[in-house]
N, C-alpha and C positions, 0 to 999 in steps of 0.2 A: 411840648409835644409828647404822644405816647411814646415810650418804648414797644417797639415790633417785639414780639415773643416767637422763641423760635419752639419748634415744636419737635419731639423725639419722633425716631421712624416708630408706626404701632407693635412691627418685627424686625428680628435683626434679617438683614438680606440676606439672601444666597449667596455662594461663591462661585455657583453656577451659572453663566450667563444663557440666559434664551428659556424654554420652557422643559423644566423636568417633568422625564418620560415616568407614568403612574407605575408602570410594572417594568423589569430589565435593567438593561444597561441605559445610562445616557451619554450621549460622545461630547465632551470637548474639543475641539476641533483648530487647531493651532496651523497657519498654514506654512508650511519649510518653506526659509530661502534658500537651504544651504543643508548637506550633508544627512541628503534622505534617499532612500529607494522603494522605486512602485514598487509593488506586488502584488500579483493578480487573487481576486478574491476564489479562483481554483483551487489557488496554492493555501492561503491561510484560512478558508470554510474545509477543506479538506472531508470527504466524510469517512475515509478507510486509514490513512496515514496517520502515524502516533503524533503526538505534539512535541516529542523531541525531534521526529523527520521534520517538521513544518519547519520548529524554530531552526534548526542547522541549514533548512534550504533556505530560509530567508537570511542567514548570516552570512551563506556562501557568494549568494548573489549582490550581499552589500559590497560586498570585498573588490579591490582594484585588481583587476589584470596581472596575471603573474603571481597571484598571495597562494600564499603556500594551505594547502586544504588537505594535508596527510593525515593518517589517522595520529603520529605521532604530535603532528603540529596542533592540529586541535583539543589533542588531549594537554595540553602546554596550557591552552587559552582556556579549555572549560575543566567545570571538576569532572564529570565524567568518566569513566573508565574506557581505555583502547577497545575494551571487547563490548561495550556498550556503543563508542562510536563507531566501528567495523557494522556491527546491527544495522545503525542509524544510516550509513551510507550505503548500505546493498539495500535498504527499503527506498529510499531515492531513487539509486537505478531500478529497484520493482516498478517502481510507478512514472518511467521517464524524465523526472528533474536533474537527471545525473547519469554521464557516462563516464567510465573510465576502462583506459587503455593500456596495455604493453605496450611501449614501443622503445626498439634498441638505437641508440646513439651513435653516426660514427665514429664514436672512440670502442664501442662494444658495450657500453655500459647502459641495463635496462634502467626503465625511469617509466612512470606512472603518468598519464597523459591523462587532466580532467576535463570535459564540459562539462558546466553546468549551465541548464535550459530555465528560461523564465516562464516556458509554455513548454509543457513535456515533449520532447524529443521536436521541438521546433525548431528551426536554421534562422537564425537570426540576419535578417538584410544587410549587406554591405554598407561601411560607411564610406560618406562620398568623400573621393580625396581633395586634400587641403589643397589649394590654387597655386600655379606656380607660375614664376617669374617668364614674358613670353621671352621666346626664343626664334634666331633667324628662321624660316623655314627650310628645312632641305630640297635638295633637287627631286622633282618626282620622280619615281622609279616605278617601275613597268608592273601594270595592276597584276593580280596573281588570284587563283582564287581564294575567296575566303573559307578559315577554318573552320570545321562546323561548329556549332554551341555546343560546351558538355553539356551533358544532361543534368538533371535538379537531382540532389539526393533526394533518394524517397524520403519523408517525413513521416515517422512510427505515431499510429493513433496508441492513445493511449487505453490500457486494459478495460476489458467490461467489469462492470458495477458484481460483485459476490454473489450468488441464490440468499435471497433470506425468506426463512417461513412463515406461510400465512399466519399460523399463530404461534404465542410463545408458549414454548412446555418444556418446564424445568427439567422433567427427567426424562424427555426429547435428548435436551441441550447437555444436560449431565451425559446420558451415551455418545453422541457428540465428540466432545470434551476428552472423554475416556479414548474413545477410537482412535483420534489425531496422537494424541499422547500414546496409543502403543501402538503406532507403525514403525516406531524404530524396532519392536520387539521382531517384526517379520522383513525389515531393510535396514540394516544398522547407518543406511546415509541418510534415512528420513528423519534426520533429530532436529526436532523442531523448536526454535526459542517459544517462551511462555506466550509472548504476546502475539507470536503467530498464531499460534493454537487457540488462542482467544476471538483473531481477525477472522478467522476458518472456518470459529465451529459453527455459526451461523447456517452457512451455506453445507456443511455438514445436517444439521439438521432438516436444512429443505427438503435432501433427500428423503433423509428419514420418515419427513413427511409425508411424502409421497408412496412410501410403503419399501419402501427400496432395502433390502436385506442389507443390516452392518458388515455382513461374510463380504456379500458383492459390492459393497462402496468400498471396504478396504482391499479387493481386488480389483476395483478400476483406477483407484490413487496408487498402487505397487505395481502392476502388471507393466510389462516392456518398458523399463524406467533406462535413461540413456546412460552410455557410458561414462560420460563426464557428467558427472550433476553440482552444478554450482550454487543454483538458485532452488532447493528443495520447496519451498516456499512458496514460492513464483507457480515452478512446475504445478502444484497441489491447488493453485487458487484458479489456474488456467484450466487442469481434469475438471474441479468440482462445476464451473461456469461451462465449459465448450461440453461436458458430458452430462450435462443434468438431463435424469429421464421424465417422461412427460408425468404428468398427473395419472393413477390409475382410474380407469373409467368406472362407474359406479357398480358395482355386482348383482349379479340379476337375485329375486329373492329365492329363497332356498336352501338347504340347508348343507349345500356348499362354500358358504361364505368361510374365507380361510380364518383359521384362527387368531388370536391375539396374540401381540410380542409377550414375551415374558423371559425374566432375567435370569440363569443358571444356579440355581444355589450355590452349587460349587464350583464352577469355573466364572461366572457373573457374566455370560457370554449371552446376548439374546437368542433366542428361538420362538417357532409358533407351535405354542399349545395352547387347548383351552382350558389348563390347571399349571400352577406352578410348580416348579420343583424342578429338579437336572435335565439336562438338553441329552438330546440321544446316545452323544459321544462319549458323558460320560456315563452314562445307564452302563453303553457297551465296554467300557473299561473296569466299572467294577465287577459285570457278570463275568467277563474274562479270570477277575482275580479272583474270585470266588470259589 
């Protein structure tokens, strides 16, 4: 009888089962029996929250009941820095995955109360209770009426989506950029981390789009700011979305049409002229010293 000959594959095979994607990612897809947690594709597509908020919301949510989520405890577990995770926790509670509370102890002693939401500022349903062993009945007692229902907490929608500019322009987005960065110069509480100023200036630029004077946008982000300001951030994403002005209407032809922005020589502040050089202010400052 012949010998069968066995024959080599003409490729070595994949390690990938199923069909690889031409362009992207491809998912290997393993299904948990055991020690996994959903999470909602709101939470890890994210389009405004950094990827250190995402990853710490999904770490908080793995967590059992009662695990301690302090900035000191986290800073234990991750390399991070406390002032890095303090950031990372007030951008959570920006965007509803996180609340937290004062609340004082009958002994007198304050202590940090957290939620955290798997759907921003959503009440999660009661679980049903465990079944228990019956018991004789008691004697009926005389009906009474019934107590009304509390009411539902309200459930916080979460924040509208930033302004972003129909088009990009760098040195739009560079004024922008500058503006957010010196509001502290005119509110020493608007000190704003870098990556705020990054998440902003987008929506910073919309305005500018729209023709809106850098003088008056940094006058509607500063004007009647409240006495406690916790969330400077928050406050500034909330002006630039609930305040954005309309689009200006097209200008009739003639030879009124306002001038172009142009940047100060020496103070680098914008104005409208139709040539470059110093903004009025400080024309008026040197013929003063003159």
């Amino acid at each position: 009888m012949d010998t069968a000959q066995v024959s080599a594959p003409s490729r070595a095979s994949s390690r990938v089962p199923g069909r690889i994607a031409a362009f992207g990612v491809t998912h290997v897809k393993t299904v948990h029996r055991s020690r996994f947690t959903v999470v909602g594709n709101h939470l890890a597509q994210h389009r405004e929250m950094s990827m250190a908020a995402i990853g710490l919301a999904v770490h908080i949510q793995s967590l059992p009941e009662g695990a301690k989520v302090g900035i000191k405890a986290l800073a234990e577990r991750f390399p991070d820095s406390e002032a890095r995770i303090a950031e990372t926790l007030r951008e959570l509670e920006e965007f509803g995955y996180l609340e937290r509370t004062r609340v004082r102890l009958p002994s007198g002693k304050l202590v940090t109360r957290t939620v955290s939401y798997n759907q921003p500022r959503a009440v999660s349903a009661p679980q049903e209770p465990e079944p228990v062993p019956p018991v004789p009945e008691p004697e009926p007692e005389p009906e009474s009426e019934p107590a009304p229902a509390p009411e539902p907490a309200p459930v916080k929608a979460p924040p509208p989506p930033l302004p972003q500019p129909q088009a990009h322009d760098l040195e739009r987005h560079r004024l922008a950029t500058d503006l957010l960065a010196g509001l502290r110069r005119h509110e020493p509480r608007l000190l704003l981390a870098e990556q705020d100023v990054r998440r902003l200036a987008p929506a910073v630029a919309a305005w500018l789009e729209r023709d809106a004077d850098p003088d008056a946008v940094r006058q509607a982000l500063t004007a009647n700011l409240p006495a406690q300001l916790k969330q400077p951030a928050g406050l500034l994403a909330h002006r630039l979305t609930a305040l954005l002005p309309p689009p200006l209407p097209a200008a009739p032809p003639g030879p009124n049409r306002p001038d172009p922005l142009q940047n100060c020589d020496t103070c680098d502040r914008a104005f409208r002229s139709p040539e470059p050089g110093d903004c009025p202010g400080c024309r008026t400052r040197f013929a003063n010293a003159a």
